[in-house]
N, C-alpha and C positions, 0 to 999 in steps of 0.2 A: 161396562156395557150398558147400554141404554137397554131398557127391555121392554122392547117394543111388542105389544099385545093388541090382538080382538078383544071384545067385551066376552067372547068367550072364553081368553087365556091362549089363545092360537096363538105361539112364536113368529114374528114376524121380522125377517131384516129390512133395515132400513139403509139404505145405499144411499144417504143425503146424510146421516152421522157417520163422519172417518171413524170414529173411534168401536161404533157397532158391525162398521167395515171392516174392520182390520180383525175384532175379537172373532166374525165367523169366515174371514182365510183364513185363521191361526186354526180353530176349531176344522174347516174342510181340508187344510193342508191346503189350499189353493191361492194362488193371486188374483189381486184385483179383479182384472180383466177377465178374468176363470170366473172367477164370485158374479162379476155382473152377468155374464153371458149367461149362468143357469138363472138369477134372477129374472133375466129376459124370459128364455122360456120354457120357465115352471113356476114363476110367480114369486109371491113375497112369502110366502110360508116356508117356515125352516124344514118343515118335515118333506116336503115340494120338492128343495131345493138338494137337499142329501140324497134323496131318493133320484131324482136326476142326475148328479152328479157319481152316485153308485153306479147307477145302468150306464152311464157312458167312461165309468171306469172299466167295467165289467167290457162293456163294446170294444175297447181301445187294447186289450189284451189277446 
């Protein structure tokens, strides 16, 4: 996994390396296209990104 950081240490994905693509759908359980779309909108932070994807797990049930 590339490990893409802030100068603060903020996890950051990066949706332009396949290979740090592919390591956080394995890590959300999600596809691609799943992966980009919370990217869209919650941002590039992993913590951002899980947490959006929680609530719209949470919402979906």
């Amino acid at each position: 996994m590339n490990n893409t950081q802030t100068a603060d240490g903020t996890r950051l994905i990066d949706l332009t390396n396949q290979t740090d693509t592919q390591f956080w759908c394995r890590v959300f359980d999600v596809g691609m296209d799943e992966l980009r779309r919370a990217v869209h909108h919650a941002g590039h932070k992993v913590e951002d990104v899980e947490r959006y994807l929680r609530e719209k797990q949470g919402k979906a049930q």
